[in-house]
C-alpha positions as CSV (number, residue, x, y, z in Angstrom):
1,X,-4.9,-13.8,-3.9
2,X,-2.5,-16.1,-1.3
3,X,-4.4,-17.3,1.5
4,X,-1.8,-18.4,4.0
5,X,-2.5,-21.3,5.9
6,X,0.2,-23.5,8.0
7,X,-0.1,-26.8,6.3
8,X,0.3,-25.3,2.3
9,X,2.5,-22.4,2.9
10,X,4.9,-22.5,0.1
11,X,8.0,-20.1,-0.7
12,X,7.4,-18.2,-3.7
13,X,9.8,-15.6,-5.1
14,X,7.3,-13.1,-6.4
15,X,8.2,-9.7,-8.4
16,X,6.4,-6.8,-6.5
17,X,6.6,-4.5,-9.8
18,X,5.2,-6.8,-11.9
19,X,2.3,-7.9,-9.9
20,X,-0.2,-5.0,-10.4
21,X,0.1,-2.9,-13.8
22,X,-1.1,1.0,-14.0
23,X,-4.1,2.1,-15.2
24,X,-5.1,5.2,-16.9
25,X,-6.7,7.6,-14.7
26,X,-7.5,4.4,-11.9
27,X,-5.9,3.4,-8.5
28,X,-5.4,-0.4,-8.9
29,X,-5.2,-2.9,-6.1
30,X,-4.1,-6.8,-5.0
31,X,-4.7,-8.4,-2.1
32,X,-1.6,-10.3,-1.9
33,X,-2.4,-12.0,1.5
34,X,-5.4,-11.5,3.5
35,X,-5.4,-13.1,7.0
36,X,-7.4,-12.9,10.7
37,X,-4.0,-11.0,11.7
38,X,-3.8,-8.7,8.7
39,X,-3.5,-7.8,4.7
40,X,-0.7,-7.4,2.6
41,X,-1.7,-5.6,-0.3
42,X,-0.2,-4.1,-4.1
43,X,-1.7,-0.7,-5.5
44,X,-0.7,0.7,-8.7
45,X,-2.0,4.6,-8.6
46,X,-1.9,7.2,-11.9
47,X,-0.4,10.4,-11.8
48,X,-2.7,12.8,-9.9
49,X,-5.2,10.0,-8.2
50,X,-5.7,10.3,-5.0
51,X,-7.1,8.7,-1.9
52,X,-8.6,10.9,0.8
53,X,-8.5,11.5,4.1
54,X,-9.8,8.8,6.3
55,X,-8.9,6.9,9.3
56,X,-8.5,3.0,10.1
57,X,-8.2,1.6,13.4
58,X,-5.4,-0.7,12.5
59,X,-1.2,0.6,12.2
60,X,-0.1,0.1,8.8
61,X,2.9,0.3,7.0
62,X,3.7,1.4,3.5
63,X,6.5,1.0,1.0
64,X,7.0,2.5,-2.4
65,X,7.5,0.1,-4.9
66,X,8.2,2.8,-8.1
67,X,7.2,5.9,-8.4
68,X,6.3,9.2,-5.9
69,X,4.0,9.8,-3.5
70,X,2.5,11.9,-1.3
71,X,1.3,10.9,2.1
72,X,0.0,13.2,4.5
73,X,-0.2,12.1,8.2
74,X,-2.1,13.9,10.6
75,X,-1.4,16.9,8.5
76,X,2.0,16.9,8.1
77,X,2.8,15.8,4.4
78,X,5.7,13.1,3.2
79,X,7.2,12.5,0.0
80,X,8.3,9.2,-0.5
81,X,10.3,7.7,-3.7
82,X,10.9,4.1,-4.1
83,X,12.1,2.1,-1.7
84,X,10.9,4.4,1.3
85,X,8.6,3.4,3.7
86,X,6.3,5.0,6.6
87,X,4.0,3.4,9.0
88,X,0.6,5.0,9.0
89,X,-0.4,4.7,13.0
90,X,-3.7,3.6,14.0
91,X,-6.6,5.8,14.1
92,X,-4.7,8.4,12.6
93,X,-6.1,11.3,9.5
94,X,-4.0,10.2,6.1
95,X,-4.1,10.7,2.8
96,X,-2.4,10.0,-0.2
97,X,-1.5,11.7,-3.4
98,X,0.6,10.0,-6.6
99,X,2.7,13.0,-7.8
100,X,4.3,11.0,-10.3
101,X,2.8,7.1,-11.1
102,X,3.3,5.4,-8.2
103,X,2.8,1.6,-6.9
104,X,3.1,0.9,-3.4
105,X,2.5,-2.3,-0.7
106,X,0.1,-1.8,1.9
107,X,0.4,-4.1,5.0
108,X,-2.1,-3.7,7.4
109,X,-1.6,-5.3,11.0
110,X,-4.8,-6.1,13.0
111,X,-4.1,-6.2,16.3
């Protein structure tokens, strides 16, 4: 995991794909960066897994890194292919569903 800090931040070209591999039948994360202000971070999902509904109290966005997804809003579903992204608003009902393998980077804003 990068813990950013202002004296050692470093540029580093990083390869989003290659960062978190699939698993059979397993969601996979990586915290990329976690922060006071927020998390960046990598998930690999299989065909068919699933995360259900729940709420968070911070906005988030998501971007597709490979792959298809489902994600569901306050019941009003998205499919997403890579390179799309959505923001997931605050104390809002998602969901999401990998309809094909999918990998995807979560940033989470606290605020």
């Amino acid at each position: 995991m990068y813990k950013p800090k202002s004296q050692d931040l470093t540029a580093k070209v990083l390869k989003l794909s290659e960062l978190v591999d699939y698993q059979d039948g397993s969601i996979v994360s990586k915290v990329l960066i976690k922060g006071q202000t927020g998390t960046v971070t990598l998930f690999a999902f299989d065909q068919g897994q699933a995360l259900s509904e729940h709420t968070a109290p911070f906005d988030a966005l998501v971007g597709i890194i490979d792959g298809q997804a489902e994600i569901t809003i306050s019941s009003k579903a998205h499919v997403l292919t890579k390179g799309q992204v959505i923001i997931m608003p605050a104390n809002k009902p998602h969901s999401l569903k990998a309809l094909s393998r999918f990998k995807m980077i979560l940033t989470m804003i606290r605020s």
